[in-house]
N, C-alpha and C positions, 0 to 999 in steps of 0.2 A: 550441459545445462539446457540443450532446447526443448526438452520435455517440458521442463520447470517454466519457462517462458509463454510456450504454450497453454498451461493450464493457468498461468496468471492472468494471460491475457482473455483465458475464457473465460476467469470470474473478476475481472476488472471488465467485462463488458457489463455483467446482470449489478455488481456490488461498488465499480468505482477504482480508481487507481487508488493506490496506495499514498501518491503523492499530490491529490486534490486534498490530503489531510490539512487544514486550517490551523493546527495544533491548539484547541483551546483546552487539551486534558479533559476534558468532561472521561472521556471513556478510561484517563487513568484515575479516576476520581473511585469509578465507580467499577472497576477491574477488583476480584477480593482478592488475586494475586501479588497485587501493587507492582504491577510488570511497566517497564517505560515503554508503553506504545509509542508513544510520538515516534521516538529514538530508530524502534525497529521499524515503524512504516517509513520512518527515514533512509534508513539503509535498504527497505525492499525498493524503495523508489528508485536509490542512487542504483540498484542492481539489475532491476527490468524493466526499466522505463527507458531504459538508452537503445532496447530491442523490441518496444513494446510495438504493434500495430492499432494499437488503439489511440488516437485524438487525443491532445489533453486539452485543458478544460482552459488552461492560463492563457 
């Protein structure tokens, strides 16, 4: 998995962790796939934020 870590960590530098998510749904509101974001930015946070080198925000 450090590949995967790596490149999270490269676009959680320009785009934001996954786990600064606030969960107000707006983006599953407006998702036309009606996918549970919250849910999965949940699980990408509990998965690469325990390896991440990026700052968080809390």
């Amino acid at each position: 998995m450090p590949s995967q870590i790596v490149y999270y960590n490269n676009l959680a530098i320009s785009h934001g962790k996954a786990g600064d998510c606030i969960s107000c749904g707006k983006c599953e509101q407006a998702c036309p796939q009606h996918l549970p974001i919250r849910e999965y930015l949940k699980n990408v946070a509990e998965k690469f934020e325990k390896h991440s080198i990026i700052p968080t925000g809390k």
